[in-house]
C-alpha positions in Angstrom: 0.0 0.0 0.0 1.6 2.9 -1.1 2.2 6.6 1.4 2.1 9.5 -0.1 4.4 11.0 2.1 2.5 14.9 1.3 1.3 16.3 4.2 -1.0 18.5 2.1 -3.3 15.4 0.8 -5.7 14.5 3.7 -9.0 12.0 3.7 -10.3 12.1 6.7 -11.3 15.7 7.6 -13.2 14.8 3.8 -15.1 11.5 5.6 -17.9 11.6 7.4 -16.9 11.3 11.2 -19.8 10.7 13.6 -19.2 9.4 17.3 -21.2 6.3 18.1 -21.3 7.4 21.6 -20.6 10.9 23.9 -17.9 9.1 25.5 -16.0 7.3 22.9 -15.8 5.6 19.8 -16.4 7.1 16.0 -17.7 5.9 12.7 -16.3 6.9 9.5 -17.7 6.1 6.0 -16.6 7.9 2.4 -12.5 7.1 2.9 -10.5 5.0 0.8 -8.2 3.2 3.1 -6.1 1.9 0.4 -4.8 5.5 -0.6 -3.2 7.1 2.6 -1.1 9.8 3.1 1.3 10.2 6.0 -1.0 12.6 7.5 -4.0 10.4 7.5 -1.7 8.0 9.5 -1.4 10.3 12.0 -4.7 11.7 11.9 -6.1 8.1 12.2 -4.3 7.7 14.9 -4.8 10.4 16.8 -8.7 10.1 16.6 -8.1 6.4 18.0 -5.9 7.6 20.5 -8.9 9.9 22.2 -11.7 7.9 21.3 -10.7 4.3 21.5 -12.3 2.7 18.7 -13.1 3.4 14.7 -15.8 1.8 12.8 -15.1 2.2 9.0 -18.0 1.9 7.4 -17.7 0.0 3.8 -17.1 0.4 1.4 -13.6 1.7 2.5 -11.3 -0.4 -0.3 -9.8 -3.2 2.5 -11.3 -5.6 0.5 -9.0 -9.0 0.7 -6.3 -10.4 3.6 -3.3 -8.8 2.0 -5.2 -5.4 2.2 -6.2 -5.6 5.3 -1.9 -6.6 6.2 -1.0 -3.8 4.2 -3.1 -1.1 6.3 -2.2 -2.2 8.9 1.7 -2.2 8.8 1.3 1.3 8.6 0.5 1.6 12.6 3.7 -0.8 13.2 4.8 -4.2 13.3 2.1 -7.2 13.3 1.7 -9.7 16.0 1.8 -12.7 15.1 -0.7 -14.8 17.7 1.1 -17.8 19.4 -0.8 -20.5 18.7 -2.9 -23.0 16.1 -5.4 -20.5 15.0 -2.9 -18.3 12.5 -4.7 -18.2 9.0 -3.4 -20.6 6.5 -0.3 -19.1 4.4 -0.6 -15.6 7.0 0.9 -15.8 10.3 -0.1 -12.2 11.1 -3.9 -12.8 10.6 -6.6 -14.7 12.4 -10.0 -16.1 10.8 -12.3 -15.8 13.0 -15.4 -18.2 12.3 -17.9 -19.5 13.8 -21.2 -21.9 12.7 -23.8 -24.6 13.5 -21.1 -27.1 14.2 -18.9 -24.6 16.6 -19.3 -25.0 19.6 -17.5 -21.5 20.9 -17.0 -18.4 19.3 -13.4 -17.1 19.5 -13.6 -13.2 21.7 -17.0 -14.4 23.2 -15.9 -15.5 26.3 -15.8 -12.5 28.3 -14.4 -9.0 28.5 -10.9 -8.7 27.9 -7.9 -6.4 26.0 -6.3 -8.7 23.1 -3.1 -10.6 23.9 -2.3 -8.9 27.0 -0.3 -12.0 27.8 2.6 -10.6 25.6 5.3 -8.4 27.3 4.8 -6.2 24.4 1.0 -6.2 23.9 -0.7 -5.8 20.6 -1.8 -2.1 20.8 -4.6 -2.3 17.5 -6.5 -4.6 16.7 -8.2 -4.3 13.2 -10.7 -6.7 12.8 -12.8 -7.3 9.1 -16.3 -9.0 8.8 -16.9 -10.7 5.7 -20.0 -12.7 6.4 -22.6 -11.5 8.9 -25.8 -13.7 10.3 -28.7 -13.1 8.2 -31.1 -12.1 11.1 -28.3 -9.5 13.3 -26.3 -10.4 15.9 -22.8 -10.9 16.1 -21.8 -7.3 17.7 -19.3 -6.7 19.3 -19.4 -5.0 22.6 -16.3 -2.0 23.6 -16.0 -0.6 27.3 -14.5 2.9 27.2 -11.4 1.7 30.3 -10.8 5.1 31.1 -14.5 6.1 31.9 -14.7 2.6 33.7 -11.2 4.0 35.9 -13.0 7.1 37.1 -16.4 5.1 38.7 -13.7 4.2 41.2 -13.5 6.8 44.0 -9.8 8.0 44.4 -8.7 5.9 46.9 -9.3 3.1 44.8 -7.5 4.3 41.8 -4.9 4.9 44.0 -4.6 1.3 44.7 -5.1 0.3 41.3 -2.5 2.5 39.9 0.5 1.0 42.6 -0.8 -2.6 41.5 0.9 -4.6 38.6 -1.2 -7.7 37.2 -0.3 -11.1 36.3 -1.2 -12.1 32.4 -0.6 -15.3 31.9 -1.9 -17.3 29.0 -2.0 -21.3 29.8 -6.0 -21.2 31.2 -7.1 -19.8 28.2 -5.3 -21.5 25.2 -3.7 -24.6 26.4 -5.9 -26.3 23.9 -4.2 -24.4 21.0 -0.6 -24.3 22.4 -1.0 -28.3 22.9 -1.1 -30.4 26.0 2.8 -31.8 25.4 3.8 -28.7 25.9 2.6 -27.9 29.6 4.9 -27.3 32.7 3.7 -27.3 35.8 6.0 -24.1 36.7 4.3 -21.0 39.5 3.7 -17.5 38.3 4.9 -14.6 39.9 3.5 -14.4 43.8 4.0 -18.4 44.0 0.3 -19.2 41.8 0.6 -21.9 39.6 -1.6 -20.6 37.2 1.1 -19.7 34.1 3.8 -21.2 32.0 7.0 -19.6 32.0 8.4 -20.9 28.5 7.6 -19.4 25.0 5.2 -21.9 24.5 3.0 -20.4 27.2 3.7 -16.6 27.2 2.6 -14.5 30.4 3.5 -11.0 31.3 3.3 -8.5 34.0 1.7 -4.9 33.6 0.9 -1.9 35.6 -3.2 -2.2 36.8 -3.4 1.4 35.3 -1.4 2.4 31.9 -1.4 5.8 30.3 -1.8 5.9 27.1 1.7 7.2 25.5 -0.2 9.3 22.7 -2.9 11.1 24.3 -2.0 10.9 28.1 -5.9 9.3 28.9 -5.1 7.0 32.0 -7.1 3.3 31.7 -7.7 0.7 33.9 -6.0 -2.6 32.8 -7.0 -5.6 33.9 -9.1 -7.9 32.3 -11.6 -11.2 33.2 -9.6 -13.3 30.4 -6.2 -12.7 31.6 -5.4 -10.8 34.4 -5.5 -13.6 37.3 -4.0 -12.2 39.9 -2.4 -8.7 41.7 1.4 -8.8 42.6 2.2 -8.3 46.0 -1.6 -9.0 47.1 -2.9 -12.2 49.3 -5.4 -14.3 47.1 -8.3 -13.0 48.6 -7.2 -9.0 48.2 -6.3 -9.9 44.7 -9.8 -12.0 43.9 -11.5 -9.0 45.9 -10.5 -6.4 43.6 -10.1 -7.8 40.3 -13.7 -8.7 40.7 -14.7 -5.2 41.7 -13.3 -4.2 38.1 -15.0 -7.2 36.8 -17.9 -6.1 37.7 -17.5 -2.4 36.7 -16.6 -3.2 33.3 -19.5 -5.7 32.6 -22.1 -3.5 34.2 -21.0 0.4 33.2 -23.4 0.7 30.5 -23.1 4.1 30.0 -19.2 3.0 29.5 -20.0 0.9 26.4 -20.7 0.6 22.7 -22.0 -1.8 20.6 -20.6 -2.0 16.8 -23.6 -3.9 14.8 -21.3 -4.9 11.5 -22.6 -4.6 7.6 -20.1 -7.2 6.0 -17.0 -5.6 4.6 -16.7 -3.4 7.8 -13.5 -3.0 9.7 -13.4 -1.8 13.1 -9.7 -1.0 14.8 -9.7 -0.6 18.0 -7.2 0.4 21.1 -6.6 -2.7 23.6 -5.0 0.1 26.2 -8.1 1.6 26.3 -10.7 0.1 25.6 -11.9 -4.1 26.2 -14.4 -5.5 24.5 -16.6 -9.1 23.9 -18.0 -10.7 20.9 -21.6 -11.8 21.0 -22.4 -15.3 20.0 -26.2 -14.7 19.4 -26.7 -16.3 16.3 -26.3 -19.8 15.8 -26.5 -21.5 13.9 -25.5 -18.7 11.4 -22.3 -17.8 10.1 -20.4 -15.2 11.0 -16.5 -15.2 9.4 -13.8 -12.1 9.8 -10.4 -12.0 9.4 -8.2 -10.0 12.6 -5.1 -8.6 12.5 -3.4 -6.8 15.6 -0.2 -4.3 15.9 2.2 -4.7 18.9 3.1 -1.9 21.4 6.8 -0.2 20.6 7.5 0.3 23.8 5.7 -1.6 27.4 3.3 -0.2 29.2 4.2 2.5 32.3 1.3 4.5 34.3 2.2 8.1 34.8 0.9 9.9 37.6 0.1 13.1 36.3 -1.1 11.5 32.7 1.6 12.8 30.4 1.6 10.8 27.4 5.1 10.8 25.6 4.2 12.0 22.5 4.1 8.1 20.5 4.6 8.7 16.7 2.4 6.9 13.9 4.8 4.2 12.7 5.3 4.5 8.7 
């Protein structure tokens, strides 16, 4: 996909930008994707930056897997998911697909950030629907982490921003890794709950991250991943990871809902925002392709928000 590197040539002020809600989150519809300028890399990813999630509406010209790569690898390197479930011939891309015969729905098992696992954690995720249910369903659900932070009165956050949590990755995909492959080795804080090999990634990350673009400070820690606080007894750790549980699930006015037309992409922010798939429609089909950009840098909380001024990566 080629950049124009003019700064004068811009598409998005041109597209129709409408938030989906007060809070966060914007559609856009009329842009070619496929044409870019440098500018609209940085303009893309500055709207993202503040409002956590884009829906492009089709038609928007990512129209096949090696368009969808393409766009992007202008937001920085891909991530290439470490396990079974890589697309076949593109390491970098999932297929996400689910029918009468499935019998889950990958992302529909709860709230959660994508592949916080990974020391480095994917940053985007830019996920493509090519075949919808016939009758609706098959949204996907975003929580706004930064509104979901501030329902916590401040001695809370306090707490949650001196906390670091365990993301471990064993519970959730020892299927795909494969069962030769286990160890029975403890986490951090003495849990065996994790793998410490590459087999079984896990990483540790501040409860609170600020976001290195625009400064907003988000709570992260998810239901999928996060299993338990450093430095916390079981029960503190249980205690409070359910209190943000809770939060996330149940902050309505904290949440979106993107209702997909097939062809859409949606690219989102896992540092601040987490979201769920909903698997209300079988026995239909629903198929889309996902691609995801890792972090430059890991993630720090600052206490007075600064974010360090991260550069679109061209």
């Amino acid at each position: 996909m080629a950049i124009d590197s003019s700064p004068a040539r811009t598409l998005l002020p041109a597209a129709t930008l409408t938030p989906i809600t007060p809070t966060f989150g914007h559609s856009v519809a009329g842009i070619d994707l496929t044409v870019l300028s440098a500018q609209d890399i940085v303009d893309i990813s500055d709207l993202i930056a503040s409002r956590g999630v884009i829906h492009f509406k089709g038609p928007h010209g990512i129209d096949t897997i090696d368009k969808q790569i393409a766009f992007s690898k202008n937001f920085g390197e891909l991530h290439k998911f470490p396990s079974v479930r890589a697309h076949d011939g593109y390491p970098d891309v999932l297929k996400l697909h689910a029918d009468a015969q499935s019998e889950f729905s990958f992302g529909s098992g709860g709230w959660h950030a994508d592949c916080t696992f990974e020391q480095l954690p994917v940053k985007y995720t830019l996920l493509r629907v090519t075949t919808t249910p016939p009758d609706g369903g098959g949204d996907t659900s975003f929580a706004f982490m930064p509104a979901v932070l501030s329902k916590l009165n401040p001695s809370l956050r306090a707490v949650f921003a001196q906390l670091q949590g365990f993301h471990p990755s064993r519970h959730v995909y020892d299927s795909d890794y494969g069962r030769a492959h286990r160890k029975e080795e403890d986490g951090p804080g003495g849990f065996p709950d994790a793998v410490k090999s590459p087999v079984y990634p896990s990483a540790v990350h501040p409860c609170v991250v600020t976001h290195p673009r625009s400064g907003l400070q988000a709570l992260y820690v998810n239901s999928s991943f996060t299993t338990h606080l450093l430095g916390m007894s079981k029960f503190e750790s249980r205690a409070l990871l359910d209190l943000a549980e809770l939060l996330t699930a149940s902050s309505s006015e904290c949440q979106l809902r993107v209702r997909w037309n097939e062809g859409d992409l949606t690219m989102w922010d896992n540092r601040l925002v987490q979201h769920t798939g909903n698997w209300d429609y079988k026995p239909h089909v629903r198929t889309a392709f996902r691609t995801t950009v890792v972090c430059r840098d890991k993630l720090v909380y600052d206490l007075e928000g600064k974010g360090r001024g991260e550069e679109a990566e061209l």
